[in-house]
N, C-alpha and C positions, 0 to 999 in steps of 0.2 A: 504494500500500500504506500502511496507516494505521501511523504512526510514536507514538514518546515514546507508550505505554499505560502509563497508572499505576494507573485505577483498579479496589479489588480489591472482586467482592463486588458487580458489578453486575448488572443486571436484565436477564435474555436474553428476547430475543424472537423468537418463531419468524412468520416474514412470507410466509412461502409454504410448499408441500407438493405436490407431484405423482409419483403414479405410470405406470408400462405399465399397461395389462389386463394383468392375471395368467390366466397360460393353462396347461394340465395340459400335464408335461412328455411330451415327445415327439408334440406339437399343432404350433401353431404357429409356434413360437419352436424347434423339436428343430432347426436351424443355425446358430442364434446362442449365443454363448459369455454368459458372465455380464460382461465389459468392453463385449460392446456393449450390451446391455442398460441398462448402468451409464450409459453416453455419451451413449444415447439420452434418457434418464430426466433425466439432468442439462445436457446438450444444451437442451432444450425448457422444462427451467425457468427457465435463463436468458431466453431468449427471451421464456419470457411475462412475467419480471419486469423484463427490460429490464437485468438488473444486470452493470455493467459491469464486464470479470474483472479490472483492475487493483485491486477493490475488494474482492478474495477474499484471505483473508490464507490461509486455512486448509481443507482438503479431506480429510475425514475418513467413511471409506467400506467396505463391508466385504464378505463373502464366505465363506462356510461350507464350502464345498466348493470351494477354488480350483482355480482352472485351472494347470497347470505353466507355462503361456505367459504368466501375466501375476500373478504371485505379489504382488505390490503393485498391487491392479486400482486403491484412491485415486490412485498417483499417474503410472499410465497413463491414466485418464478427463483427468485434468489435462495432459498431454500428447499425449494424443489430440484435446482439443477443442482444442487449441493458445490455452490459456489462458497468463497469465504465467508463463513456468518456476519464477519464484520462488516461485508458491504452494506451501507445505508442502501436504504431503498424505502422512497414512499410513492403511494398511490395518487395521480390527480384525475378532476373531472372538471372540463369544460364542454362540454355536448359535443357538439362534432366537430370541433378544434381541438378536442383532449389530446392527441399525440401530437399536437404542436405543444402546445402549454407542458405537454413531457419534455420535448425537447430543448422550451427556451428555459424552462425553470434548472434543467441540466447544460445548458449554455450558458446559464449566470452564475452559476456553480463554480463551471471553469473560469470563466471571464474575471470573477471574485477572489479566484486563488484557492478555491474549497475543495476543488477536484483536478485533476490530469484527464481522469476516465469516467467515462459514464456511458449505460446505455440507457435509449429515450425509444420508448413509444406506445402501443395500446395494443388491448385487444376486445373482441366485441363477442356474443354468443347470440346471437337472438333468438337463438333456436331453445336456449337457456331460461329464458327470464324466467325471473323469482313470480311465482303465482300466492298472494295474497288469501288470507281468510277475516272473513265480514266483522267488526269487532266484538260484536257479542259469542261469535265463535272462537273467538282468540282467547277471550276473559273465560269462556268455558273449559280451554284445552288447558289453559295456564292456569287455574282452579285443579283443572283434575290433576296436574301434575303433581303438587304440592299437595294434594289430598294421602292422608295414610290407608284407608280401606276402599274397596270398590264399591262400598254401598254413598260415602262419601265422592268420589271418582265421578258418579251418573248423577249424585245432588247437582251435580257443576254443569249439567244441560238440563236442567229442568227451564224451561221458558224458551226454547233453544226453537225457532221457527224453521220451514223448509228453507224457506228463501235466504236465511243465516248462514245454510252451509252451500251456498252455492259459489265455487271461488269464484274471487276477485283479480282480475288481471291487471297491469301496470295502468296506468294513466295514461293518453298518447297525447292529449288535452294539453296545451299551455295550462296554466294554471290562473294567469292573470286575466287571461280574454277567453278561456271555454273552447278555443279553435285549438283544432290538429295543425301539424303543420304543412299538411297537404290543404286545409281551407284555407290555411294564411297564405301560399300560395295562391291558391284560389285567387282571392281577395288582392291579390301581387298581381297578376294575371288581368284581373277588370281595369285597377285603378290604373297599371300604366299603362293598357291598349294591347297587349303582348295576345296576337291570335293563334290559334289552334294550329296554324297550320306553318307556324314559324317555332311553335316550341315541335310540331312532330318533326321539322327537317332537321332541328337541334340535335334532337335524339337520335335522330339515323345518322348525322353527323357523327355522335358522342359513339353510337354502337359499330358503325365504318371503320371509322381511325383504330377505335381498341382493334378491331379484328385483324384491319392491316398489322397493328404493332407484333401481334402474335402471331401473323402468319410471315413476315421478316423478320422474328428471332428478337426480336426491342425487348421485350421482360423478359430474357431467357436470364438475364443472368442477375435479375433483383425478385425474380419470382423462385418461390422453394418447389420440391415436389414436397407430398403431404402424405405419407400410408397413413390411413387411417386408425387410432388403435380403437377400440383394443382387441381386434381379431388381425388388423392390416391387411385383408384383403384388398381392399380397395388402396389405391395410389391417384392422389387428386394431379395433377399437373397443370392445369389451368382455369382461369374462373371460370365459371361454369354459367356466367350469366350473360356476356355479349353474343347480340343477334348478328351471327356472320353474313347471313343474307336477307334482310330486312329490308323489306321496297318502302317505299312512301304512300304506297297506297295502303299497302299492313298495316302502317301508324296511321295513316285516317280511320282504318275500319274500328279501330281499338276505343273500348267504351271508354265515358271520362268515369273514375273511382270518388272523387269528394263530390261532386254537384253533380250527378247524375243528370239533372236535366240541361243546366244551362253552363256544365262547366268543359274545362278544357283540356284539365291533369289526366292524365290515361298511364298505365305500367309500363307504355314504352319512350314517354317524355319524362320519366322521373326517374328517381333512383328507388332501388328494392330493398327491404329488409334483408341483411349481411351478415355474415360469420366471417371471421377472418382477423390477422393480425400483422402485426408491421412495427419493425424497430430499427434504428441506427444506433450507428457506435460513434461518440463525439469524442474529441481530444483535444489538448492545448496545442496549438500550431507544433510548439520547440516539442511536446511532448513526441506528437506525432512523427517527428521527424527523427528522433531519438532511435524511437521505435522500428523507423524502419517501415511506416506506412504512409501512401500517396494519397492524401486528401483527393476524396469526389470533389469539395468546393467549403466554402466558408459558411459563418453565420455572421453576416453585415449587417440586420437590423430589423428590427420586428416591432409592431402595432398590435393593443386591442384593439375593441372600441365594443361600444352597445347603444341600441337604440331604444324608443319605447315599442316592448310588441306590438302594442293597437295598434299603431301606425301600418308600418309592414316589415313582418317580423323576420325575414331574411334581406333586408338591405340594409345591414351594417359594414357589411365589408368596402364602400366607398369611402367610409369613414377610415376606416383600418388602413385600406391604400393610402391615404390621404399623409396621414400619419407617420405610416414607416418611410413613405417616400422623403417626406419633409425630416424625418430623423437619419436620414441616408445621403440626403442633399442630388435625392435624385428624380428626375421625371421618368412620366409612365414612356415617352419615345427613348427613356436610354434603357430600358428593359428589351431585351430578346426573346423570354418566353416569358408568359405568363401560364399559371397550372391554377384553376379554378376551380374548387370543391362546384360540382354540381348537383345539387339538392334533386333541385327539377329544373327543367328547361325556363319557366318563367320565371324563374330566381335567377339565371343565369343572366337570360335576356334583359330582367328589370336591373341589374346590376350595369351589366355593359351601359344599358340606357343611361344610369345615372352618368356616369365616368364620363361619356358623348356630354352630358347637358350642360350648358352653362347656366343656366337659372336654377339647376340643382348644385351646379359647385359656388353661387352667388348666395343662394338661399339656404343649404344647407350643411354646406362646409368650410365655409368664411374666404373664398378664393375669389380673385375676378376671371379665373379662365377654366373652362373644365378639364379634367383628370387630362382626357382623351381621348380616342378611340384605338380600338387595341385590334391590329391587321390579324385578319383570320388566321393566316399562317402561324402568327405568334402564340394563339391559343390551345391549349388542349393539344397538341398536337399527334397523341397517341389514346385521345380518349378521357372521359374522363368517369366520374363515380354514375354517372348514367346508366354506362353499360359495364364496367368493372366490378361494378357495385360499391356500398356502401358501413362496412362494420363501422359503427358511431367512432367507436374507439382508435380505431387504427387508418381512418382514413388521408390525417393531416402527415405520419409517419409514410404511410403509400406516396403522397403527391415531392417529398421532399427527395425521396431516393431517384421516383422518375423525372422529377425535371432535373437532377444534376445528373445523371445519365443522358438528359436529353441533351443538356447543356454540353458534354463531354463529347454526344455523336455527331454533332453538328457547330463542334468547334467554336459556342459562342460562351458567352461571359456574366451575363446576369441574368437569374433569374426572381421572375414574382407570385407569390403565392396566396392564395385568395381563399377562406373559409367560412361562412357561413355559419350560422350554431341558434339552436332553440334559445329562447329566452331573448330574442334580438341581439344576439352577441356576436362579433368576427373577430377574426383573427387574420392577419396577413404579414408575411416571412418573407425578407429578401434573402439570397445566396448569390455568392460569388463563385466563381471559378479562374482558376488561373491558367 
């Protein structure tokens, strides 16, 4: 373990990145929890980096929807892979920016002098979620517990109705406005004009590029394979969720899922409930090089931001851009890719809109000129959480490996990262490369 850290304010380098295939929950992965997921993901990147865990200061890892069986999944992956006990490791949750907030919070680690090594990122179950009981059947189970005879045990469901013992499944609801976030969408979708028939070309867009990526070998070398356990018959090797041959007329026939009658959101313009996980390995530039590993690219500079959900609960990341850019000292035309968490297509489209508008950057971001407009080519270039899909947990860890990859195959220098997240919250990550 690296000792005496003093320096503050140093140069993090991100030296590896790998994920699972991300597979649609209740596929593949509907028996495995989000810890294994997590073990396996991080399991395999040691291995292919060779990094040896005395040299892990820091294990910082997260989870959207935890499981009740392993409420700190960080620093069970850490004692599950039977790394050194001493490694720190805690869990974070930011909604579908959590493996970024793994990341920076393990980047100001190092930056601080607190760490040399860490690794950052998420993983998600959905196949998993914790299933709930109503509270008069909770006060009944947790009575009969503590009860000493079984005649006392069944006192503890006297009053006990049909409808009490019917589980209770998670919330999908905001909390503050009563809307999913497929309504809020919705709702994203009327107020800023964004039609049916430009979020379906998004998504054949989103499900095209993935497929190209996988059929010219692009994730071959940041994607795992996956035996399944605990029988490992099965071997996952690629997500299991982009439409390789998907026409535009497919996405027209496709019903809308939130407003049935007059809405727009349909399963092939949005992203699907995910299983999957994703982690990097970061380091102090000097450490890095100590060691004898080739940084993928740096961490230059990072934004939150949040908005109010009533409003529209996925455009905070204009804010986010807005931010990192200005803490970077840089504009959205000195950027070469951008990598944009895609919720739904009309979160995408109402984002870009912002960043075009100047009465949006006059009105709501205190600029006199907008963001920009960001050339197709720059975007997504390999796809993005549309057709890859979406584990809450591991998707901001996914977007960082492939844009410095992306950045690395096509010889360019900075990239920008855009996330989205319940609660009107964003997140957006500059990287460098050299």
């Amino acid at each position: 373990m690296a000792e005496n850290r003093k320096a503050i304010g140093r140069r993090v380098a991100i030296v590896a990145g790998l994920r699972t295939p991300f597979c649609k929950s209740g596929t593949a992965y509907r028996d495995l929890t989000a810890l294994e997921l997590g073990k396996a993901v991080v399991a395999e990147l040691l291995a292919r980096t060779e990094l040896p865990g005395n040299q892990i200061d820091e294990l910082v890892f997260g989870t959207v929807v935890p499981s009740i069986a392993a409420t700190n999944v960080a620093r069970e992956i850490v004692l599950g892979l039977n790394l050194p006990k001493e490694v720190e490791a805690h869990s974070v949750s930011r909604a579908c920016a959590t493996s970024i907030q793994s990341l920076t919070a393990a980047a100001d680690s190092i930056a601080l002098g607190r760490a040399d090594v860490a690794i950052a990122g998420g993983a998600e179950s959905l196949s998993d979620i914790p299933i709930h009981v109503s509270k008069p059947l909770a006060r009944a189970l947790a009575a009969a517990s503590r009860a000493k005879t079984l005649t006392a045990k069944l006192d503890g469901f006297r009053g006990i109705k049909p409808n009490d013992v019917v589980p209770v499944a998670p919330a999908l609801a905001e909390p503050t406005t009563g809307l999913t976030m497929g309504e809020s969408a919705e709702k994203m979708a009327k107020e800023n004009g964004i039609p049916r028939e430009a979020q379906d070309a998004f998504g054949h867009r989103s499900h095209s590029r993935a497929a190209r990526a996988w059929a010219e070998g692009r994730f071959a070398g940041e994607v795992m394979r996956l035996p399944v356990p605990p029988r490992f018959s099965e071997t996952v090797a690629e997500d299991n969720i982009v439409r390789k041959e998907g026409t535009l007329a497919a996405y027209a026939a496709l019903p809308p899922v939130f407003d049935r009658r007059y809405g727009t959101i349909t399963a092939g313009n949005s992203s699907p409930l995910t299983d999957g996980a994703a982690a990097v390995v970061l380091m102090a530039e000097e450490k890095a090089k100590a060691m004898g590993y080739a940084p993928l690219g740096y961490v230059k500079g990072f934004a939150y931001a949040a908005v109010d959900p009533g409003w529209q609960l996925l455009q905070a990341p204009p804010f986010a851009v807005n931010r990192a850019l200005e803490r970077t000292g840089l504009s959205l035309a000195d950027v070469d890719l951008v990598e944009m968490h895609e919720a739904f297509a009309a979160q995408v489209l109402s984002n870009l809109q912002a960043f075009a508008s100047k009465r949006f950057a006059q009105e709501r971001l205190g600029r006199s000129e907008p963001l920009g407009e960001i050339p197709d080519e720059k975007l997504n270039p390999n796809g993005g959480s549309i057709a890859i899909g979406h584990p809450f947990g591991a998707t901001g860890a996914r977007l960082v490996t492939q844009a410095l990859r992306e950045l690395a195959r096509s010889g360019k220098g900075l990239a920008l990262l855009s996330v989205c997240a319940a609660g009107g919250m964003a997140a957006a990550l500059v990287l460098e490369r050299e």
